[in-house]
C-alpha positions in Angstrom: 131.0 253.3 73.5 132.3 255.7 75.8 132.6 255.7 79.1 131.2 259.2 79.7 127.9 258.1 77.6 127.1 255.8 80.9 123.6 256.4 81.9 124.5 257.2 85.5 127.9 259.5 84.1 124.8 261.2 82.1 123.2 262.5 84.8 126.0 264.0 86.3 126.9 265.5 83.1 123.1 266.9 82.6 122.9 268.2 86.3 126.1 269.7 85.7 127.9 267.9 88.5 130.2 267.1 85.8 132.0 268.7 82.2 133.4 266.6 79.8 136.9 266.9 78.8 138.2 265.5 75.4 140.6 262.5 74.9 143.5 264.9 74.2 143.5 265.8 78.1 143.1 262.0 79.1 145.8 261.6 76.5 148.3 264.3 78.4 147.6 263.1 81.8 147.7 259.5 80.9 151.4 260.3 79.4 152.5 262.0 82.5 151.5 258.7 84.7 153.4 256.5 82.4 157.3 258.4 83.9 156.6 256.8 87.0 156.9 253.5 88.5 155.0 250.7 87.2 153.8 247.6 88.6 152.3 245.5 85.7 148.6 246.4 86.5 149.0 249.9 88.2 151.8 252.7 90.1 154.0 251.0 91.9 153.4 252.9 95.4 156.6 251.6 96.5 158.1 253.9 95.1 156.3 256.9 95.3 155.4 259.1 98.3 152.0 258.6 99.1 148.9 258.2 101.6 146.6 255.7 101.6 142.6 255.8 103.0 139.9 252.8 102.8 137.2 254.4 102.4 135.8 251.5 104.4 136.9 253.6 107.2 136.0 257.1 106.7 132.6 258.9 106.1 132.2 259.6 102.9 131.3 263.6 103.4 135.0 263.4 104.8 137.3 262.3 102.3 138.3 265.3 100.9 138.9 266.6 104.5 140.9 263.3 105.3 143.0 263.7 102.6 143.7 267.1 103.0 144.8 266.1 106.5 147.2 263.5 105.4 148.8 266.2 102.8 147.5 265.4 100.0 147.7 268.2 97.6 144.0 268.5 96.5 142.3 271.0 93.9 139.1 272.5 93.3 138.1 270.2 90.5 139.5 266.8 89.6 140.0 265.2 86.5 138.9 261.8 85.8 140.3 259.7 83.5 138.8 256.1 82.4 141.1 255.2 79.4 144.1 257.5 77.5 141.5 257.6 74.5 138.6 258.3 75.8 137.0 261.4 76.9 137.1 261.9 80.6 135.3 263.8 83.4 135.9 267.1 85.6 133.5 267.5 88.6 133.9 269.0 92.5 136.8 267.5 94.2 134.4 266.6 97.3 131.7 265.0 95.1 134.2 263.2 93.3 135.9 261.8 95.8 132.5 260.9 97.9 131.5 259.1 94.8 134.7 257.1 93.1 132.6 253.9 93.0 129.5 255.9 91.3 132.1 257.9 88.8 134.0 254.5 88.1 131.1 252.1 88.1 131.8 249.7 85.0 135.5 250.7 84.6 137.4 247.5 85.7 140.4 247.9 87.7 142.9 250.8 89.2 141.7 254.2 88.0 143.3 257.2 88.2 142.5 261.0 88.6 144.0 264.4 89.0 143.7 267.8 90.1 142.5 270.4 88.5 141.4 274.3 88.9 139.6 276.7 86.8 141.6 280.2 85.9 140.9 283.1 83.9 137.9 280.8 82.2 140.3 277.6 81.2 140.9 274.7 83.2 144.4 274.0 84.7 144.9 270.5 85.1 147.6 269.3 88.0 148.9 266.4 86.5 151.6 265.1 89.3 149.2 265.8 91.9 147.0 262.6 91.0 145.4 259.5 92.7 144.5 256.0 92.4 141.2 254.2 93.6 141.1 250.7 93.3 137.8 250.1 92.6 136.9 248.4 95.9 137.4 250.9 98.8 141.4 252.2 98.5 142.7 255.6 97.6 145.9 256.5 96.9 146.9 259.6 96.9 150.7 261.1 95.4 152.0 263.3 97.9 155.6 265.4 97.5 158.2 265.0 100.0 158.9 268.1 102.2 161.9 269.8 101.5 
């Protein structure tokens, strides 16, 4: 079973709080987070320019605006992904990021999403500007150094 045939992923899907994207985009995006540092279970954040927010910590009508504050370069849309092979999910950035536990409820472990905007009718997806939530109450956001 897929991911995106979750009751609650469903909903958002019928409401149309959410489109489904194939596997081939998972597939693309998933390639582009396998040129950076790993760790064995996730990024290695080490390594990579990034900020950081517990969402413990901040409302969650305000985590798009908190990231933005931090730099983080946010889009429109984001796309989610659950697995490389696997359709995912593109939905609002503020919903989806006021609702990482909802989107990845049943998905075990550090999951990872990216930007994305709509032009001239065809989704653009940002690849290298991506996150990471770690299921509990972290995000991690990729950030590029200023020149």
């Amino acid at each position: 079973m897929n991911y995106i045939d979750s009751e609650h992923l469903q909903n958002w899907i019928k409401s149309g709080q959410a489109s489904v994207v194939s596997a081939e985009v998972c597939r693309d995006f998933h390639d582009v987070l396998l040129t950076f540092p790993w760790t064995p279970t996730r990024i290695d954040w080490g390594a990579v320019e990034h900020v950081t927010m517990d969402l413990d910590e901040v409302d969650n009508a305000a985590v798009a605006a908190t990231a933005r504050a931090r730099k983080a370069p946010l889009h429109t849309h984001v796309l989610v992904l659950f697995t490389p092979d696997q359709p995912g999910l593109v939905c609002r950035t503020e919903d989806a990021l006021e609702n990482l536990d909802h989107l990845y409820w049943k998905a075990p472990g550090a999951r990872y999403f990216c930007g994305a905007d709509a032009s001239k009718g065809r989704w653009e997806y940002h690849h290298h500007d991506f996150g990471e939530f770690d299921g509990i109450a972290k995000v991690t956001l990729r950030v590029q150094r200023s020149a």
